[in-house]
C-alpha positions as a printed Julia matrix, in Angstrom:
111×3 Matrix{Float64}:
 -227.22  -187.82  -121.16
 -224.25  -188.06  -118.64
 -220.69  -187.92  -119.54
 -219.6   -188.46  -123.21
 -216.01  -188.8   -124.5
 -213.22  -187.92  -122.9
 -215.36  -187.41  -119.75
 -216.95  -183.74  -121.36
 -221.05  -183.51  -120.54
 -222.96  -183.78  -123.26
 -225.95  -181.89  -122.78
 -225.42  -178.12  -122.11
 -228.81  -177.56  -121.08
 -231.05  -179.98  -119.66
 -234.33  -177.34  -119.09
 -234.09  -176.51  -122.69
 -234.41  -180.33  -124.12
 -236.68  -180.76  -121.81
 -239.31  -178.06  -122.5
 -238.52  -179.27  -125.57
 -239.62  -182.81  -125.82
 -242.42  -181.81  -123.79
 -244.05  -179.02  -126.61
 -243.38  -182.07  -129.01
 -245.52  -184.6   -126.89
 -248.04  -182.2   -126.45
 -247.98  -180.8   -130.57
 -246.92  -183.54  -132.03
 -244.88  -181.85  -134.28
 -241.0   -183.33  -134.73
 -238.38  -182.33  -131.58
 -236.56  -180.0   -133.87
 -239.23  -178.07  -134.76
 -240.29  -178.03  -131.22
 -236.98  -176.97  -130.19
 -236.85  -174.04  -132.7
 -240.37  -172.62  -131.78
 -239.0   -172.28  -128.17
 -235.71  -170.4   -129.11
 -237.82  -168.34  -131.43
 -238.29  -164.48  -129.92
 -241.98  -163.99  -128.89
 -243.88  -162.03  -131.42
 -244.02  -158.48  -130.17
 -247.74  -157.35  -129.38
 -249.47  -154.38  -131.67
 -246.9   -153.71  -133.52
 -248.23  -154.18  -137.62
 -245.07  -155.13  -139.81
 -245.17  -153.32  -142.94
 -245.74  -155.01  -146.57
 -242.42  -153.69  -147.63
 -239.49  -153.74  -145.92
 -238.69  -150.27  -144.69
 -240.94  -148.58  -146.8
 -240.7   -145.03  -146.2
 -236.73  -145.0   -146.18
 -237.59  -146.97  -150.15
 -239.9   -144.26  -150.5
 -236.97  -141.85  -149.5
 -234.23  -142.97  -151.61
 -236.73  -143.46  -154.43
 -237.67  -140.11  -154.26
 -234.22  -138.24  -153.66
 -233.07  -140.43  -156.79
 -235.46  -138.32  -159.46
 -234.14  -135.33  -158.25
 -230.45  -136.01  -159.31
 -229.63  -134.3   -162.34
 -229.82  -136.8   -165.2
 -232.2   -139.7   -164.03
 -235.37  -139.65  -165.67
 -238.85  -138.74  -164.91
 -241.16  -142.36  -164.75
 -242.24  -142.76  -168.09
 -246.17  -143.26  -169.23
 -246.54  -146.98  -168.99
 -248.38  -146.59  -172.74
 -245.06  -144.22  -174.18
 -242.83  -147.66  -173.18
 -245.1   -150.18  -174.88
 -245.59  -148.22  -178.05
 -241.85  -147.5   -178.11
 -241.57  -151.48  -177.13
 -244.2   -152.66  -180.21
 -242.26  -150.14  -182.05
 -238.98  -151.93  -181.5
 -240.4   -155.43  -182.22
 -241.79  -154.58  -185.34
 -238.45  -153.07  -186.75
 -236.79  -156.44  -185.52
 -239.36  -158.51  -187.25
 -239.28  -156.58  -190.48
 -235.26  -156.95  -189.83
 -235.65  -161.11  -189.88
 -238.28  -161.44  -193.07
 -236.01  -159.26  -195.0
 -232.93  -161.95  -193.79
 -234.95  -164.71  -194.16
 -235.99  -163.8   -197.88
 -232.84  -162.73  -198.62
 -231.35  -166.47  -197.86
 -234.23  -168.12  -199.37
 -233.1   -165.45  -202.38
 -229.63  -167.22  -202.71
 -230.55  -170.33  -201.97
 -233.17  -170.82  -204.89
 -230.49  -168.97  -207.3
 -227.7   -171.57  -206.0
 -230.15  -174.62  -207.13
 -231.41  -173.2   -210.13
């Protein structure tokens, strides 16, 4: 407290420590903690905060998006994981037939 270097004061506001050392003698939680909760904006009264940040304008966009020529309809959740075991199968049969085919020249190179 009081002056510090070249004679400029050091603390700005005096009320503000104070109420703050105070709600951490009282808590006991740490000054700076005490010190935020005060400078925190009081929680406004009835008002419900959504899930979702701004969910009907995600709703919006979300919606005006499907009706631009082009972008697809959602697809049945079933339709993408038969088209996705689809896929991994042909991938699999892809690396047995690479893996025989190597194990192919390697028993021909040692026999």
């Amino acid at each position: 407290m009081g002056l510090g270097p070249n004679g400029v004061d050091v603390t700005s506001n005096r009320d503000r420590k104070r109420a703050a050392r105070e709600r951490a003698a009282s808590t006991g939680e740490p000054y700076v903690v005490a010190r935020r909760k005060l400078e925190e904006p009081p929680p406004i009264v009835g008002v419900i905060e959504p899930e979702r940040p701004y969910p009907f304008v995600v709703r919006l966009i979300h919606d005006l998006t499907h009706r631009v020529p082009g972008v697809p309809k959602h697809a049945d959740p079933s339709s993408i994981r038969s088209e996705h075991d689809a896929r991994h199968r042909a991938r699999a049969t892809e690396v047995r037939a690479r893996h025989a085919a190597r194990a192919a020249a390697a028993s021909a190179r040692h026999h």
